[in-house]
N, C-alpha and C positions, 0 to 999 in steps of 0.2 A: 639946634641941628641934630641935635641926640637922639629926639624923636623922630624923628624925621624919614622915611620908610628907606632900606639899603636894600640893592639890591646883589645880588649872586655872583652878576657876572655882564657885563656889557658887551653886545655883540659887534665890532667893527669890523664892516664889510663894504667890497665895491660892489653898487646898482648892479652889475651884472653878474653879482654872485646871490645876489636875490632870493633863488629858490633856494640854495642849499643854507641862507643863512635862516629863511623861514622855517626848512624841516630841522633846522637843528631847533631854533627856540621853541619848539611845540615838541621834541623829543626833550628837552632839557626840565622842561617846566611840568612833564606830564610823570617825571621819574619819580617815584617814592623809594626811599631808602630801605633796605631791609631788616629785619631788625636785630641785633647784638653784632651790628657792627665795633671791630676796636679801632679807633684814631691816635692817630700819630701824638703822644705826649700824655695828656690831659684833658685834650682839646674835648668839647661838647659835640656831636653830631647830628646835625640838622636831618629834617626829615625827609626833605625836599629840596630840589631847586629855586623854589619861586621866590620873589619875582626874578628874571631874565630880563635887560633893558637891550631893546633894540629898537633902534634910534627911528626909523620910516613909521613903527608902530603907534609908541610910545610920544612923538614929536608931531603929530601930525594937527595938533590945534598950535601950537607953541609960537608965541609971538616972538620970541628972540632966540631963533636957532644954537647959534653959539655959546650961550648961556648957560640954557637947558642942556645943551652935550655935557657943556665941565662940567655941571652941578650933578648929572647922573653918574660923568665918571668919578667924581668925589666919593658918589653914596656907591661906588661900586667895588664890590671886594676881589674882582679878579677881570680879566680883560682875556675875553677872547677872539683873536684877531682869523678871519677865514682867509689864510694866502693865497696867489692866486697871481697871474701875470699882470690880471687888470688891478688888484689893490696893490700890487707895489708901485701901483704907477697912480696910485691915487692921491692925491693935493689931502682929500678928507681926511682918508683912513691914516694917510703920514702924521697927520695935526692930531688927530684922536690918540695913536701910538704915543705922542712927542708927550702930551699935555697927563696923558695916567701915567708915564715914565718919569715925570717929575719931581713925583713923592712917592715911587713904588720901583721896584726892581722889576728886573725881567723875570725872576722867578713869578711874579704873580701874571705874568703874559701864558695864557695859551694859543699857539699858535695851529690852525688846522687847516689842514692844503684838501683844498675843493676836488670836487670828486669829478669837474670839469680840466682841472690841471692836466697839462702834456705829460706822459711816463717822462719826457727825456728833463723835464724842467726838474733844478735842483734847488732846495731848499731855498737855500741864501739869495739866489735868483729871483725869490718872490717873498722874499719879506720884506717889509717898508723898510724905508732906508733909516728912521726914528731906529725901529728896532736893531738894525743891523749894528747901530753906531751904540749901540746901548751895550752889546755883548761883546767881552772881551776877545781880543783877536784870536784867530781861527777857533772859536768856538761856533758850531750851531746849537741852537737850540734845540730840545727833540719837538717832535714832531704828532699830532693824529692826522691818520690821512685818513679819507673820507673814500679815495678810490676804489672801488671793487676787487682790483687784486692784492691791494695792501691791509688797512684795519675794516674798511668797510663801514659803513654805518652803524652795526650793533655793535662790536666793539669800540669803533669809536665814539660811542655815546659813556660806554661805561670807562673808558679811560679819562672820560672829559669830568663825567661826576664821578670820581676816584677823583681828581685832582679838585676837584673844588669842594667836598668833603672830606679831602683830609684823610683819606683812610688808602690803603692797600690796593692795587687795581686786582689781585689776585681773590681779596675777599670779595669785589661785585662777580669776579669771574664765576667762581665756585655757586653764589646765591641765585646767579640767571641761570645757571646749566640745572640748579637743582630744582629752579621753578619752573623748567622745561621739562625735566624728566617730570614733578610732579602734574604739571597739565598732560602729559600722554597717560600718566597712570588712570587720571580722572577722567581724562577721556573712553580711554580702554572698558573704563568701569560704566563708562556712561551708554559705549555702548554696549557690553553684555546688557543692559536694564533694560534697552529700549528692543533687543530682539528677543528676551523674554514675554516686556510687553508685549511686542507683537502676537509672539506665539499666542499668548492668552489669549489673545483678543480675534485671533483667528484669521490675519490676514492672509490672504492668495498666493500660495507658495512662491509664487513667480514674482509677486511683489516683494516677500519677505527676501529671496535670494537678493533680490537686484540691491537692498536697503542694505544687507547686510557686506553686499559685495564691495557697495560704495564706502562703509562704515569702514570694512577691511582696508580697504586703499587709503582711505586717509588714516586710520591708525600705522599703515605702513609707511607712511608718506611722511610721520614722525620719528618713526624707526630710522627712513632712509635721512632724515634732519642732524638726530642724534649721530650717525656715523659719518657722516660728512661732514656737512656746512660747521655743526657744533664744535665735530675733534678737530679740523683745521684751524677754530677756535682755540681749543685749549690748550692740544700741543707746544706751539708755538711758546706760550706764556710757562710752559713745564709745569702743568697741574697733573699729576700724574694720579692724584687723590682722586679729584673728580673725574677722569676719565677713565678710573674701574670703577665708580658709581656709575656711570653713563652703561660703560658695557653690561652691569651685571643687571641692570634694570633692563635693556634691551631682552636678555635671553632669561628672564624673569618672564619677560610679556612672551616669549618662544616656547615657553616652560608648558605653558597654560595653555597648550595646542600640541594633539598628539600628529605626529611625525606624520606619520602615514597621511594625513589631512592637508599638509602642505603644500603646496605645488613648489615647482622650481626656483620662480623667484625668492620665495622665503623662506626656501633651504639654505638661498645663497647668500641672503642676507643675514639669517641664523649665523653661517660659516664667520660672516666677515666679522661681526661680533664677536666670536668665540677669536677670532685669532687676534682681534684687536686686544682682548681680555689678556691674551699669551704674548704680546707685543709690552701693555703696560705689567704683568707682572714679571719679566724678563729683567726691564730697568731696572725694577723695583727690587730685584736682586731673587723672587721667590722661584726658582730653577724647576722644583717639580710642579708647581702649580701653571705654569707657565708650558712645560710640558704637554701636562693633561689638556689645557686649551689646546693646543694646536693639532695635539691628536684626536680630539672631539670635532674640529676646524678641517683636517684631513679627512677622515672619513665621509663627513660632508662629501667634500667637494670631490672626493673622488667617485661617489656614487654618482656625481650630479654628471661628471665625465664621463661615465659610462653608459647615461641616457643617452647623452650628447656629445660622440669620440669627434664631431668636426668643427663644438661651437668652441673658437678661440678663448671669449672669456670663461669660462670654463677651464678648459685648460690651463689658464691666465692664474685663476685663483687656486688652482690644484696646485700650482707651481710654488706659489707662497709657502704654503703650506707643508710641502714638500722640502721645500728651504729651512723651513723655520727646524722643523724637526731634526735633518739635518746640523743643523746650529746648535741645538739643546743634546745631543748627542756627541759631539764638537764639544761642549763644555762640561761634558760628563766623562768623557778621555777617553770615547770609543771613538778613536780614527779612523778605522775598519768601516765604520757603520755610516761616518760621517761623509767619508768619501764617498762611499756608495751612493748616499744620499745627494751627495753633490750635485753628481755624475747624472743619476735621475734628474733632480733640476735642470742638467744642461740638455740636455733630450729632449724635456719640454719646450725648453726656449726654443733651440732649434725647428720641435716642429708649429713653433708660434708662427717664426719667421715662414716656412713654407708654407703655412696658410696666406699670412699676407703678407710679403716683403716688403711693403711701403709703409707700414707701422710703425711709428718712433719709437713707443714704446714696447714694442714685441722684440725691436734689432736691440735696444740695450739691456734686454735680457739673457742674452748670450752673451754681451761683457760682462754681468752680475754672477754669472754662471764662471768665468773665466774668474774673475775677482775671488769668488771664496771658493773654487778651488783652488789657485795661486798661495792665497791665505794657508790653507790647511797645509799645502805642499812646503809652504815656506817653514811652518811651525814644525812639521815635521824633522826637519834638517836637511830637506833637498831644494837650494834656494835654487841651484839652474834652470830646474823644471818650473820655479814659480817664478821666478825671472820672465823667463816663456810666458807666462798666462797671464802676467800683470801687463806684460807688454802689448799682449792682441787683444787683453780688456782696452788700454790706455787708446788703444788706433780706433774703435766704435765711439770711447768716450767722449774723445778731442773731435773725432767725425761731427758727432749730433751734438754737441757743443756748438760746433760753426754752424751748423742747419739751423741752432734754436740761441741764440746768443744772449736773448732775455731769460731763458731758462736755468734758473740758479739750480734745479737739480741737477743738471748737467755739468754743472758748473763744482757740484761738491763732488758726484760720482768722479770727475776728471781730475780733481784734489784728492780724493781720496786713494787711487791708483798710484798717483804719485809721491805717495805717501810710502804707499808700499813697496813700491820700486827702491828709493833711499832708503828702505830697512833692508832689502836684497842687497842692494849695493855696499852698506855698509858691513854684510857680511861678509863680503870679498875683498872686505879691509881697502873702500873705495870711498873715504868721507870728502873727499872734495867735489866727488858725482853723485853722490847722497845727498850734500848739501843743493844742489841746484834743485836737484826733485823737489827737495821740502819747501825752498823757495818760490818754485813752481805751485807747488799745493797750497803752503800759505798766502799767493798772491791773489787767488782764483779766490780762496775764499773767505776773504778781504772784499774783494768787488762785491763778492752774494751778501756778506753781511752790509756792506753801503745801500745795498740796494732792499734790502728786509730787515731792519735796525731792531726790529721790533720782533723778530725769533728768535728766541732764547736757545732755543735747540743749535741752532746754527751758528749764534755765538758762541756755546759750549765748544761747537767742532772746530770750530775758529782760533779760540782759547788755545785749545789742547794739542792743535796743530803748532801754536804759536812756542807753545811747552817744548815740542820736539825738536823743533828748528832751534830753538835755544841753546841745547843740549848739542845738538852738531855744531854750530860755531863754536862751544866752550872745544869741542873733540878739535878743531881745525883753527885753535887760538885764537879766537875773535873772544875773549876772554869780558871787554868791554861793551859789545854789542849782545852778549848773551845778557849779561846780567840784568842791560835797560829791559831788554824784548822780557825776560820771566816776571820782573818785577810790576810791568806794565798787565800782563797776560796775568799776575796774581791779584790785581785787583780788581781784575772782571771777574777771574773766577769766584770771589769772596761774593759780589756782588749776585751774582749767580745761584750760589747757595744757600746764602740767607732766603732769596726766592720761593726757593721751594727746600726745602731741608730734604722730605720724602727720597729726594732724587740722589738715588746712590754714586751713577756714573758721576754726575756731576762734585757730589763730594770726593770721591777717588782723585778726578782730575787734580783736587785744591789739596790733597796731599801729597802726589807722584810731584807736582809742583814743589812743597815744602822739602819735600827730601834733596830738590834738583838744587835750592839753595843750600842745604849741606853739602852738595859737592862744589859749589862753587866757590862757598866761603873757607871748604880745609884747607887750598894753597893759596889765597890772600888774608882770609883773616881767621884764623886756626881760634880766639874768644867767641868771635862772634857762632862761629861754624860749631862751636858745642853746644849754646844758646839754643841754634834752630834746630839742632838736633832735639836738643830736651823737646822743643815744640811740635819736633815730628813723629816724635815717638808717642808725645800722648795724642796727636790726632789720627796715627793709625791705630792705637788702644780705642780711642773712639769711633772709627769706622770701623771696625771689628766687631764692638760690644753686637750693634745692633746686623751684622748679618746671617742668614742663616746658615753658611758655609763658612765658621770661622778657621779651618785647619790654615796650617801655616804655610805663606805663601812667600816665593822668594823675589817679590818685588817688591816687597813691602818690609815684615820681618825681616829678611836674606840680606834688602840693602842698607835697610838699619842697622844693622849687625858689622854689616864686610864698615858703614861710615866709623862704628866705632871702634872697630880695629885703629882704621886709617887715622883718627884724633888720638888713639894712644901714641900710636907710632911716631904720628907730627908732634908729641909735648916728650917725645924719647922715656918713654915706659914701657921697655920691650916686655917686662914682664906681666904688664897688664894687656898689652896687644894680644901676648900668648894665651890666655886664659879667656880673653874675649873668641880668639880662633878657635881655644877646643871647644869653647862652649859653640859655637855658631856649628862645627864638626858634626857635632852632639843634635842638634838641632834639625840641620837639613834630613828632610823626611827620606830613607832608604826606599818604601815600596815602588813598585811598580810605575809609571805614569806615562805619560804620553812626551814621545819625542823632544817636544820645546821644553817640557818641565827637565827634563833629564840635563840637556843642555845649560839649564838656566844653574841646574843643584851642582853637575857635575864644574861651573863657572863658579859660581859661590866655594866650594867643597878646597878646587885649587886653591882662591884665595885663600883660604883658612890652614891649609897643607904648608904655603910657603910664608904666614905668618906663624905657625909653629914650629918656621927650623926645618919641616921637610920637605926638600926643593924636589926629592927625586918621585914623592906621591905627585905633587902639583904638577911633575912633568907627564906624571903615567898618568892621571884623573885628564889633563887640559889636552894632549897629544892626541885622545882617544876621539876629540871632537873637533881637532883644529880647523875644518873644514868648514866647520856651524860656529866658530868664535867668532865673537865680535873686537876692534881695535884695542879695546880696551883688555878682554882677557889674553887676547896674543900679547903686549906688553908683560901681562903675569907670568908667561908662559915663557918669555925669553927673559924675565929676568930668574927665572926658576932653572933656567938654562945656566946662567950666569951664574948662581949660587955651584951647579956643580961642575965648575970649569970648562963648561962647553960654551966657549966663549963664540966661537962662528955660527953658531947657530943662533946665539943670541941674537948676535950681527944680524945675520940674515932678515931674521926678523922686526928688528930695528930699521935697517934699509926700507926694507919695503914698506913698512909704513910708515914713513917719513918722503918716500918718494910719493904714495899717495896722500901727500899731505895732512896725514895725523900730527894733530900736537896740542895734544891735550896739557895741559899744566904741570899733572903728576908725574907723566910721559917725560916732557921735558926736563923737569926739577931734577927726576932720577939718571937720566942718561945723560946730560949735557951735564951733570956734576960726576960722575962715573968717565967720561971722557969728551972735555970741551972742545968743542967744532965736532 
């Protein structure tokens, strides 16, 4: 039997999934592996798929049908099953399921939903019932889908061979994007050769235009590949490596053409490049270089505006750009400039909309517009006004949500607003109306993530959302619902990051996470809570080492700092409390900065004032801002009250936030032991 030929992978499918099961076993069989591939262990890595056993092919002399099946799926190393409403209803494909389930787990099942399946049909809905009884209760198994708005056929071909070779679905991702860019380079080059030849050879001007003109359009025709179809590829999986290979090869091939020789479309495609470049090294944490793209991405498009003051896209793409700059300006701590910038963005939107008001995507540009100037207003310290602008973003977003209800961008834009609203509202010392927005947010994108399992980017937002709602139940005593929801939400995140390491938000997320368990653990378990502290300190030392802006920041350092106050204080070491407070004192940066940092230092600074014994500084530093404090530093703030006998005042502010439902742990522990009931 030894000898005996094994094949790859068995293909069980119902007669009426036919063609999709023929295009995959001639996609499967025709793959060759690339080469320094690394697999999972030790394992060896094959070169190929071949052979692929599919049973119509493969059986077609076979005197004893049933036979021939078990003895293929014996010699078979993995089972791929095509879902489908007609194979879960199939007698065969149940049998073929039941009989390689016998001596093999379902980890060795791939399971791929036809590119014929209904959008509304649900997994578990079209798996054999063999498998379903196979997988532990409410588990599904994951999934490639084969449908054009989900993995597609080129990605699901390389998630199929990633799974049966053993390796990384990110290292096929990376080696097809760069044997794409390499066929446009060769292309490119092939055709400068052949309009040299020409030249030499003296063909008819008018033939040489026409050859070259054709040669141009398909070399752009790669260009437009690589910015589309490809990044809607990579994104998703969070290669953020390969897709500044992608852009800088794009305006590599824009490089080798002077400006003046271009016509409009390939200025504009020039643009989208350049800003995608300023999109991936933004994540990527590089702030000036990120910069310079979008200001190269601007100019662009706004000359291309000025040909063009009535063509909407145009405009469309000025607007980006216009944003973006705005935003890198926004993170450079000119407000001034930001604003400004905003404000120009929402101008455009506007007059998107009175080009054509029937645009879906023109009218949600004026909530995008409304969005991050709400943002900046909020940062600033004037939550009423952004209150305002979250609010008439949230009334277009929830609008064209219900117009487009398959639309998961509409679905995060409307989670995301509602995100923002619970961070206004928790300004105004309102977390029990804060918590419903977040619940609101993380419910919406919850749906987007069921419905696109396979975007990592959306996961992340998902995550991170899930981070914050955590955080408001611990503020509003759901003390046991927080802890499930972070601990859950951390090991997506971990999963996430191994991913892609490159991606810095994503590692941020899995530290602002690690610190949210030091607050959890100082009023239940004050051993543990010094443990995750040790572990949160050296992972912000490690997300630090490598960024290019290490100065010290006060959500990261600031809350490290104010947790170790709080863990002297909890093991009653007032004298080491004090000296962690001057030091933190010592620390928070005096210069200059933009509205929300001042807020965040002057929040920090209090803590550190009324852990050193000076109640009356934490009253003059926290008073100055009580407008922009959050639940958390007004509690500082009246018990700083309370240190210098201004006992009603304390009150005061005790009252009211307990009447709006604050009851954070610390909150509690202090005041309901200071006076019970």
């Amino acid at each position: 039997m030894s000898n005996r030929q094994r094949y790859k992978a068995f293909i069980s499918y119902s007669h009426r999934d036919r063609q999709a099961a023929e295009w995959l076993h001639r996609a499967l069989e025709a793959f060759r592996a690339p080469p320094r591939l690394s697999a999972r262990g030790d394992a060896s890595i094959a070169r190929d798929l071949r052979p692929i056993f599919r049973d119509r092919d493969e059986l077609s002399a076979a005197a004893d049908l049933g036979e021939t099946i078990r003895d293929a799926l014996d010699r078979s190393d993995a089972l791929i099953v095509l879902c489908s409403p007609t194979a879960a209803a199939s007698r065969w494909v149940d049998q073929e399921v039941a009989y390689f389930l016998k001596d093999r787990g379902p980890s060795a099942v791939v399971c791929v939903i036809t590119p014929a399946t209904p959008d509304q049909a649900s997994l578990v809905d079209i798996l054999p019932s063999a498998l379903r009884a196979a997988l532990p209760e409410d588990v599904e198994p994951l999934a490639v889908d084969l449908r054009r708005d989900a993995d597609g056929k080129r990605l699901a071909r390389l998630k199929i061979a990633a799974r049966l070779l053993g390796v990384s679905l990110d290292q096929l991702v990376q080696r097809d994007a760069r044997r794409r860019v390499q066929l446009m380079a060769a292309f490119t080059t092939l055709a400068a050769v052949v309009t040299l030849g020409m030249g030499a050879m003296t063909v008819a001007t008018l033939k040489s235009r026409q050859i070259a003109r054709e040669q141009r359009d398909e070399t752009e025709a790669l260009v437009a590949y690589m910015l589309g179809d490809l990044r809607q590829q990579l994104e998703p999986v969070g290669r953020l490596d390969v897709l500044d290979g992608v852009s800088a090869k794009v305006l590599a091939y824009y490089a080798k053409a002077r400006t003046d020789r271009l016509d409009d479309k390939a200025l504009a495609q020039r643009a989208k490049a350049q800003t995608l470049l300023g999109t991936i090294r933004e994540q990527r944490g590089d702030t000036a270089g990120a910069q310079d793209a979008f200001g190269q991405a601007a100019s662009t498009t706004h000359a291309l505006v000025e040909r063009d003051p009535a063509n909407g896209d145009r405009i469309f793409d000025e607007a980006q750009n216009v944003f973006w700059l705005a935003y890198m300006e926004w993170r450079r701590g000119d407000v001034v400039a930001a604003e400004r910038g905003f404000k120009h963005y929402a101008e455009l939107a506007r007059t998107l909309v009175k080009l054509d008001p029937n645009r879906a995507d023109w009218r949600v540009e004026v909530a995008y517009a409304n969005n991050n100037l709400g943002t900046l207003l909020f940062e600033q310290g004037r939550p009423e006004e952004a209150l305002v602008a979250f609010r008439a973003a949230l009334a277009i977003f929830d609008a064209e949500r219900l117009r487009a209800p398959n639309d998961m961008k509409r679905q995060r834009d409307t989670a995301n607003t509602h995100a923002w609203i619970a961070d206004s509202l928790l300004i105004f010392g309102r977390p029990r109306e804060a918590l419903a927005e977040r619940e609101a947010a993380a419910k919406l994108l919850d749906e987007a993530v069921a419905k696109a399992p396979n975007d990592q980017r959306l996961a992340a937002k998902s995550v991170a959302t899930q981070l914050g709602l955590a955080r408001l139940e611990l503020d509003v005593g759901r003390a046991t619902e927080a802890r499930a929801r972070s601990q859950a939400a951390m090991r997506r995140l971990r999963e996430l990051a191994a991913l892609d390491p490159t991606n810095a938000g994503w590692r941020e997320y899995l530290v602002v996470g690690q610190l949210d368990e030091v607050d959890r653990a100082i009023w239940s378990d004050p051993s543990a809570a010094r443990d995750a502290h040790a572990a949160a300190a050296a992972a912000v030392a490690a997300l630090r080492s490598g960024a290019k802006d290490a100065s010290w920041r006060t959500d990261l350092e600031g809350r490290l700092a104010q947790q170790a106050i709080l863990l002297a204080q909890r093991a009653g070491d007032t004298a080491k409390a004090r000296a962690l407070a001057r030091q933190l004192a010592k620390d928070i940066p005096t210069a200059p900065g933009p509205h929300d940092a001042a807020i965040e230092r002057a929040r920090l600074r209090g803590v550190a004032q009324l852990a050193m014994g000076e109640p009356a500084q934490a009253v003059s530093t926290l008073s100055a801002h009580r407008g922009s404090l959050p639940p958390s530093s007004l509690d500082v703030l009246a018990r700083a009250y309370l240190a210098l006998g201004q006992r009603d005042k304390a009150e005061a502010i005790v009252n009211s936030l307990t009447k709006q439902g604050y009851e954070h742990p610390a909150f509690l522990a202090f005041w309901r032991k200071l006076s019970p009931g």
